[in-house]
N, C-alpha and C positions, 0 to 999 in steps of 0.2 A: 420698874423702869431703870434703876441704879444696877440692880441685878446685869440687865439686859447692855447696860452701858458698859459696864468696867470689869464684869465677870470674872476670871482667877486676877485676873491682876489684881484688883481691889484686895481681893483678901492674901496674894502675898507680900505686898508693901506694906500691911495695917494688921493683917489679926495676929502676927505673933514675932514682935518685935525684937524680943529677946534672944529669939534662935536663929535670928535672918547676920549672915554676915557682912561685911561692910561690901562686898563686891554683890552680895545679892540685890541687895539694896539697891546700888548702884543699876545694875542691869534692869529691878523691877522699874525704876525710876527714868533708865532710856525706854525701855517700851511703853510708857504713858506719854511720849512726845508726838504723838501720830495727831492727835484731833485736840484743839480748843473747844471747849462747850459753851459757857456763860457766856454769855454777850456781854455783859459788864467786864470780863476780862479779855475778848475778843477786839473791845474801844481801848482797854487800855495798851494792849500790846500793839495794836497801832498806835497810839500814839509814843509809848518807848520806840518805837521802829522811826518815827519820825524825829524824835532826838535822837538816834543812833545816825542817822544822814545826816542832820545838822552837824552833828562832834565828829563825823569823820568815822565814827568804831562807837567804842561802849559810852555813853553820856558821864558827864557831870553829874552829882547829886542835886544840882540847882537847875538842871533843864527839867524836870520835874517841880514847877511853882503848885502853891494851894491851889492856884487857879485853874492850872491847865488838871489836878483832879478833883477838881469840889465834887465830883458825880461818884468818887469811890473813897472818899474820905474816913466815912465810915467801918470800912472792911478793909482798910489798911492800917498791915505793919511796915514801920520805918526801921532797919537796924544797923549799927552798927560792927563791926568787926574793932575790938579793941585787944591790940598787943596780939601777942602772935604772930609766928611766918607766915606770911600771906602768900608764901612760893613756894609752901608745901600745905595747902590747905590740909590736908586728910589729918596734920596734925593738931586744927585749931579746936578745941573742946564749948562745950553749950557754955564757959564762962564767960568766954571770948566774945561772944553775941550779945552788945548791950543790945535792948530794945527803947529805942527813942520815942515812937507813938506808935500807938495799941487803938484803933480803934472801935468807938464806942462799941459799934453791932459785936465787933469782935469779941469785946471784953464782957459782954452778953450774952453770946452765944457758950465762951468757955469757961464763964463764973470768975472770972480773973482779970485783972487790971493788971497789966504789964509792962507797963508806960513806966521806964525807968528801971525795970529790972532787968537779968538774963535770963538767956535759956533754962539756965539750969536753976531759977528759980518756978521755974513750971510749974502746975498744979497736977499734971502726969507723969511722973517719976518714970513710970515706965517705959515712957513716950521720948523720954529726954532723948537718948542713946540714938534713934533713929532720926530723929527731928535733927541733929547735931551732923550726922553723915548727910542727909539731904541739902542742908543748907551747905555743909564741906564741899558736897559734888557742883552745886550750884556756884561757890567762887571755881571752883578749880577748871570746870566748861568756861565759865564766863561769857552765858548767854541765857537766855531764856527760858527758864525749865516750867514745866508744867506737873504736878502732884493732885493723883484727886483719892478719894475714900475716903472710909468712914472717919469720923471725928468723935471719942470717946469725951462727953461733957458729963458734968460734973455728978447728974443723977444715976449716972450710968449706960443710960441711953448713946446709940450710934445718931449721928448728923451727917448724911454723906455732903462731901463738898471739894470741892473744885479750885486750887490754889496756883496762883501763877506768880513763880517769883524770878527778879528784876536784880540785875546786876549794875551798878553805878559805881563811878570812880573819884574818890576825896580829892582831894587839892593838890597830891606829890603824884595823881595818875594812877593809884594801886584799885583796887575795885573791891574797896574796903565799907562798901554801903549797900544794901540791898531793900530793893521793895517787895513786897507779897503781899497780893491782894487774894482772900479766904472765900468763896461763895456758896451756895448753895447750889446744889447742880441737878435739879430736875428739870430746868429745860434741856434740850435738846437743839442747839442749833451750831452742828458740827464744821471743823473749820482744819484745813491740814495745819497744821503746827508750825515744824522747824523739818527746813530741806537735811 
């Protein structure tokens, strides 16, 4: 079913990270913008869309309350962007990404609690490098990106899954905060993405 969803893409954004370079990345990462899957992330990017009309453009990190996602709590990461030019993203490195909340399911799923570390404190070293340009390309759009494939945990085993990360802006305006919600993607209930 995963096969039949995400076919080369999948496996040029995720099986061999090391040799992909930052513009491939890039490009595999606009052609995953076509279709939303999860319906858990299909609720939440309406509702980002719906703080995006209330602020005008990209939200605050507080039009996002616990309440308006008690329904994705679980499979959310909160991060920050600490130091760094934020107006030349491509330069920001995985140090630069505190991670603020990790949760649970999440820290479950990749055998790792990350609530208070960075990027580059990862439990996939190999992972870092690529995970660091996706999240770069993510401030530097400054909009809504969608990432799905396999997810390497910890026994070794693939996880395919389905990520939609959320651009938000701190208190001077810069879009120095971001959401990503991780899920599971065997359902199937397709959705056009970003015009």
């Amino acid at each position: 079913m995963t096969e039949r969803a995400y076919g080369e893409e999948r496996a040029r954004i995720n099986d061999k990270p090391e040799i992909a370079d930052d513009d491939q990345i890039r490009m595999d990462v606009d052609a995953m913008q076509i279709g939303l899957e999860h319906p858990s992330l299909l609720k939440l990017l309406a509702q980002y869309e719906e703080a995006c009309a209330e602020a005008g453009g990209l939200p605050p990190r507080t039009a996002m309350s616990p309440a308006r996602l008690k329904d994705h709590l679980l499979h959310l990461m909160w991060m920050e962007i600490q130091g760094g030019d934020i107006t030349d993203p491509r330069s920001l490195g995985a140090e630069n990404y505190y991670i603020r909340v990790f949760g649970s399911a999440l820290a479950e799923l990749y055998g790792w609690e990350a609530s208070g570390g960075t990027m580059a404190d990862g439990p996939y070293p190999n992972r870092i490098r690529e995970s660091t340009i996706i999240h770069n390309y993510v401030v530097e759009k400054a909009k809504p990106m969608r990432v799905a494939g396999p997810l390497f945990i910890r026994d070794g085993s693939a996880v395919y899954v389905e990520a939609l990360f959320l651009p938000f802006l701190d208190g001077s305006g810069e879009p120095r905060f971001m959401l990503c919600e991780i899920r599971d993607i065997t359902r199937q209930t397709r959705r056009t993405f970003m015009p």
